[in-house]
N, C-alpha and C positions, 0 to 999 in steps of 0.2 A: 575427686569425690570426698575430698577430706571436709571435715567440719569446722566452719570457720567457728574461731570463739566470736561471743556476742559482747557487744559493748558493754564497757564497765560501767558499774550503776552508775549514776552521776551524787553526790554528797545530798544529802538530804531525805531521800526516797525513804517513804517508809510504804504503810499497809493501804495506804491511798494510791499509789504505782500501784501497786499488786494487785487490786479489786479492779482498778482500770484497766491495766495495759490487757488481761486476758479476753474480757467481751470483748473489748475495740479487735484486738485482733481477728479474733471469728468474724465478727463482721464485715471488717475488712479485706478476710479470708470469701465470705459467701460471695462479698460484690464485686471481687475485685477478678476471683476465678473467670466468670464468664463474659466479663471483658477484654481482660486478657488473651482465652480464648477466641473469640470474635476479632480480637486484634490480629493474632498472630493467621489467622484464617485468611482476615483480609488481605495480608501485609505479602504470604502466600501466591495467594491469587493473584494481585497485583504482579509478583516478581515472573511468574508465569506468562500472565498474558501479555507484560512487556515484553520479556525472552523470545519468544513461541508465536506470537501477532503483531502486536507493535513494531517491532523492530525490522522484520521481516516485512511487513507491509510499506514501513517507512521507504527502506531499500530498495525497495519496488517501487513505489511512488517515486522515488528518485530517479531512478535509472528511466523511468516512462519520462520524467519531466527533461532528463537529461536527451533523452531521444527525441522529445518533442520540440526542444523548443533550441536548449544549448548547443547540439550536436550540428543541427540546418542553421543555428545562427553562425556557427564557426566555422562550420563550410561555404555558407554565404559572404563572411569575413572573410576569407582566407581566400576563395575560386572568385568570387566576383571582385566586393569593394576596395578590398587590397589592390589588387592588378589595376582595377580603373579607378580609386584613388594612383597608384603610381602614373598612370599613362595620364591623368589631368594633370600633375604634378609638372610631368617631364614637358606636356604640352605647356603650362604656363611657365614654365622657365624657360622653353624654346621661343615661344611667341611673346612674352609680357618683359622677363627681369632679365633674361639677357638683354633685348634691345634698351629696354629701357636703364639698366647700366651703361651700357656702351653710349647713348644719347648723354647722361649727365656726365662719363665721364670726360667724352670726348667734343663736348657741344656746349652743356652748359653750365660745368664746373670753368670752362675757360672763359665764358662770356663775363659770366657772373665775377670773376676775378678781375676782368677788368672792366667790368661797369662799376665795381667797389673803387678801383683805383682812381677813376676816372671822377666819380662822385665824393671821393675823399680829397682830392682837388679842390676839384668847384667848391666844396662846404667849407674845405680850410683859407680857402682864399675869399669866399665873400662873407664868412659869419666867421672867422677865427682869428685873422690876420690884421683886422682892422681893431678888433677887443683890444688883442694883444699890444698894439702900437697908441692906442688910447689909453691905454693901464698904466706903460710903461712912461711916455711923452707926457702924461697931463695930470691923473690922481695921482701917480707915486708922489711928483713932486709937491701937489696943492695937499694930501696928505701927512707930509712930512714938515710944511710949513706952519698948518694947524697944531700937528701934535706938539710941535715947539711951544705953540704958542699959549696950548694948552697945559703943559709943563710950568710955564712960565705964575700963568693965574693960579695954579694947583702952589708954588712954592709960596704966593702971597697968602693965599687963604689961609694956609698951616701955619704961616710966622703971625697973623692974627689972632687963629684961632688959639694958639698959644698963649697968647698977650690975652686975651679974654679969658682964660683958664687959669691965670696967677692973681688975675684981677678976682676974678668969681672965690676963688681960694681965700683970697684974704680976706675980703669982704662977708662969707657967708660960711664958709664951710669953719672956719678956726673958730669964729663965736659960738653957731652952734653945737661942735664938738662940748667947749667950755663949758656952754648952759644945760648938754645932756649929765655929763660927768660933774657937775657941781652942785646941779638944781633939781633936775628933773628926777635921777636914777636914787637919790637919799630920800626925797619925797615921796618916791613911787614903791621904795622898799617898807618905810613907815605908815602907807595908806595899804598894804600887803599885808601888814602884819594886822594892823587893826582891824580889818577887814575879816579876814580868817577867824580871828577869834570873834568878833560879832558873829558869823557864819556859823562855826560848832555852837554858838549858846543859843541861836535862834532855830536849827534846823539838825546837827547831830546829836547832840546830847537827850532832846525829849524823845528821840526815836531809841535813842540807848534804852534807857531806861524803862521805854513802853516794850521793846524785847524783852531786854530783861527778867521786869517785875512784874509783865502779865501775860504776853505772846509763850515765854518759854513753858510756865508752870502751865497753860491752857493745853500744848501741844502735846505736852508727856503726857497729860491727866488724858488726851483723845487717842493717843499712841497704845498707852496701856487697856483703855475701856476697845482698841479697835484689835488689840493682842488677845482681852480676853474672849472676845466676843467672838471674832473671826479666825482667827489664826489659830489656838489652841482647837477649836472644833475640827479644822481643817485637816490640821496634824493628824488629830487621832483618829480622824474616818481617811485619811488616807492610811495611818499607819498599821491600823487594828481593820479595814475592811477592806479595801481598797489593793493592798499589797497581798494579802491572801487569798482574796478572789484572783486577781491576776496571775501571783504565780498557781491558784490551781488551774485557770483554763492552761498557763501556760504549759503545764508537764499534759496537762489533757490536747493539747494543740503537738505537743511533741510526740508523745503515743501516739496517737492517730497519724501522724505523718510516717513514725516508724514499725505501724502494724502495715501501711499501705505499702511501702515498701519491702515490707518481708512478705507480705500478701502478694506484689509481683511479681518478684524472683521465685515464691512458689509456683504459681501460675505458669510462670514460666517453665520451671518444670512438669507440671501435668501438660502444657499445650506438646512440651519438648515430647514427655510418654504417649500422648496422643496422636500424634504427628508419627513418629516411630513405631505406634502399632496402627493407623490407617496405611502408611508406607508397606509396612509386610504383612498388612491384611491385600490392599491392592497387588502385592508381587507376586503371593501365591496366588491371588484368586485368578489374577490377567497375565501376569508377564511370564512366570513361571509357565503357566499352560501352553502361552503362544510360543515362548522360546523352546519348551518341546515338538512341538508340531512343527517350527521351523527347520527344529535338528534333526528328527526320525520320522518326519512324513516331507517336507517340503524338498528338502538337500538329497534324500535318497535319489525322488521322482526324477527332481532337477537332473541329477546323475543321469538316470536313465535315460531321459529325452535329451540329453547333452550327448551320451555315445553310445545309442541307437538310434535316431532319429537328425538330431542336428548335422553331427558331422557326417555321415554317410550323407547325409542333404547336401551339404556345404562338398562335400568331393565330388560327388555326381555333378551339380552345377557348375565347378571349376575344371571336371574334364570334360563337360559342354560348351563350355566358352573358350578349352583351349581347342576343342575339334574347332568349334566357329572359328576361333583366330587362322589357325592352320587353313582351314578353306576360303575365307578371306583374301589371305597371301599367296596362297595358289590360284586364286581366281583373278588376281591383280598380276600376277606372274603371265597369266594366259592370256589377258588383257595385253600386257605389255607386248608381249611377244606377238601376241597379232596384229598392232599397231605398227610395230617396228622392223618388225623381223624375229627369223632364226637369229640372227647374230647377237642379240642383246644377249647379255650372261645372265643365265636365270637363280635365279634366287637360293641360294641352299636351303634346304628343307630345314625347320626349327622346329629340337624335339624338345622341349620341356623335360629340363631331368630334375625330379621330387627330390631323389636319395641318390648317393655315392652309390656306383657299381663296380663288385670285385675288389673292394676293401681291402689290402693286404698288408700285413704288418710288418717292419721293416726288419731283413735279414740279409746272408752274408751274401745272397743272392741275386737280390737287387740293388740298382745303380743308384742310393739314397745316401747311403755312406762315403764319410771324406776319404775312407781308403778305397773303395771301389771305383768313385769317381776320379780319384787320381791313377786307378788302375787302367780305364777305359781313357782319359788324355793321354796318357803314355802310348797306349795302343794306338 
């Protein structure tokens, strides 16, 4: 129940918080009360009727669905399909895959071995053996005669194509090297240089200059008239209206969040008082009364009708059903005996004993003692 402190002002706040933060709160306070309420009512009621109905009804619905549907499925699983799923089982292994094992293993696992053996014969002898002895007798050697021979033409070509390669060398490649390196590469360095500088006088330099001496001065003259024009206006309606409207909705947007929040945690305490005094307005008005009537009208009578009425009931009944039993026995005794004879041995009479009789407490008198009992063995 302690008081919590409240946030530190935040830097700035002056008598604009202070005018604001008090209506927002009331207000916040008026609307926020009886929703709160209605919340916590509903929230309430909900936890009740899920407790108290829902849950209870659920379990019921279970347990019926469980009787209706799971319980005959699992006993029709378990008493019928089980059993005659196993007995189809045991019938097709007795009638289907033992024979038919016993057939591949003993029938035509050994056929089949040797109709392999028999057709890896025949196949090697009329499609393998004749390959074989062609391969070996006739291309190995018309093979090896060609490869010579093409060995042969392959070393002429290359000492040719050599001789054609010192020939081409000296005839083409050494002059043109010369004429690149003598002619071409001094000329093509001097047509490079004139070229370049044609280039910057006809195509870089009027563009320098047109930067320069009219593009630059044009761009700053449009730079400053788009600074005064636009920019500087910009600045000061952001800085002078813009920034102060915002930060006032903003501390106005932050009060209002933290008057609603101190507005529900009150709430919360008036629902929490309300709640606590409907609770002990309903205990005295109902529970209290009925839990009297239970204690000093209902528990007395109960008494009453428990032992003067029930149990003298309940003893009269049980010394009528043991007279019955005893006439019973004796009539089944009489039966017997007149079937049989006198000679059957007749039944001992069965007395019903309630209580221990003649109770007596153990002294130097009686034979219950280790010394008396060893006094009476000795005798």
């Amino acid at each position: 129940m302690e008081k919590r402190p409240g946030p530190a002002p935040a830097p700035g706040e002056g008598c604009l918080v202070a005018a604001i933060r008090m209506p927002v709160r009331i207000v916040a306070l008026v609307v926020v009360v009886p929703v709160r309420l209605v919340w916590d009512a509903l929230v309430t009621g909900g936890r009740f009727l899920y407790e108290k109905a829902l849950v209870p009804c659920g379990r019921a619905v279970g347990r019926l669905l469980h009787g209706l549907f799971v319980w005959p499925l699992v006993q029709l699983w378990r008493y019928v399909l089980a059993p005659v799923g196993r007995g189809l089982a045991f019938l097709v292994r007795v009638l289907l895959v033992v024979p038919a094992v016993w057939l591949y293993a003993r029938v035509l696992a050994p056929v089949g071995r040797a109709a392999v053996a028999v057709l890896g014969w025949v196949g090697r002898a009329l499609f393998v053996w004749p390959w074989v002895a062609l391969w070996r007798r006739v291309l190995v050697p018309v093979g090896q005669g060609l490869g010579w021979l093409l060995r042969q033409l392959a070393a002429g070509v290359a000492a040719a194509g050599r001789g054609l390669g010192r020939l081409g060398r000296i005839l083409l490649v050494v002059p043109a090297v010369w004429l690149y390196a003598r002619v071409l590469a001094p000329a093509g360095r001097v047509a490079a240089v004139v070229l370049g500088w044609v280039g910057r006088a006809l195509f870089v330099w009027p563009w320098v200059a047109l930067y320069r001496y009219l593009l630059t001065p044009l761009g700053l003259a449009a730079l400053a008239l788009v600074r005064w024009i636009l920019v500087l206006p910009a600045l000061a309606l952001w800085r002078w209206v813009l920034v102060p409207v915002g930060r006032a909705l903003g501390v106005l947007l932050r009060e209002i969040g933290t008057a609603l929040g101190v507005a529900w945690r009150v709430a919360g305490y008036v629902s929490l008082a309300v709640g606590r005094f409907l609770g002990t307005l309903l205990r005295w008005t109902f529970v209290e009364p009925v839990r009297w009537v239970y204690r000093s009208v209902l528990t007395p009578v109960g008494h009453v009708v428990r032992d003067h009425l029930w149990r003298p009931a309940a003893r009269v009944v049980r010394e009528t059903l043991g007279a019955v039993r005893a006439t019973v026995r004796q009539v089944r005794a009489d039966v017997r005996r007149a079937l049989f004879g006198p000679g059957s041995p007749p039944e001992p009479p069965v007395r019903e004993v309630r209580e221990p009789e003649d109770a007596q407490g153990r002294t130097l008198g009686s034979s219950t003692t280790a010394l008396t009992k060893t006094a009476f063995i000795k005798d």
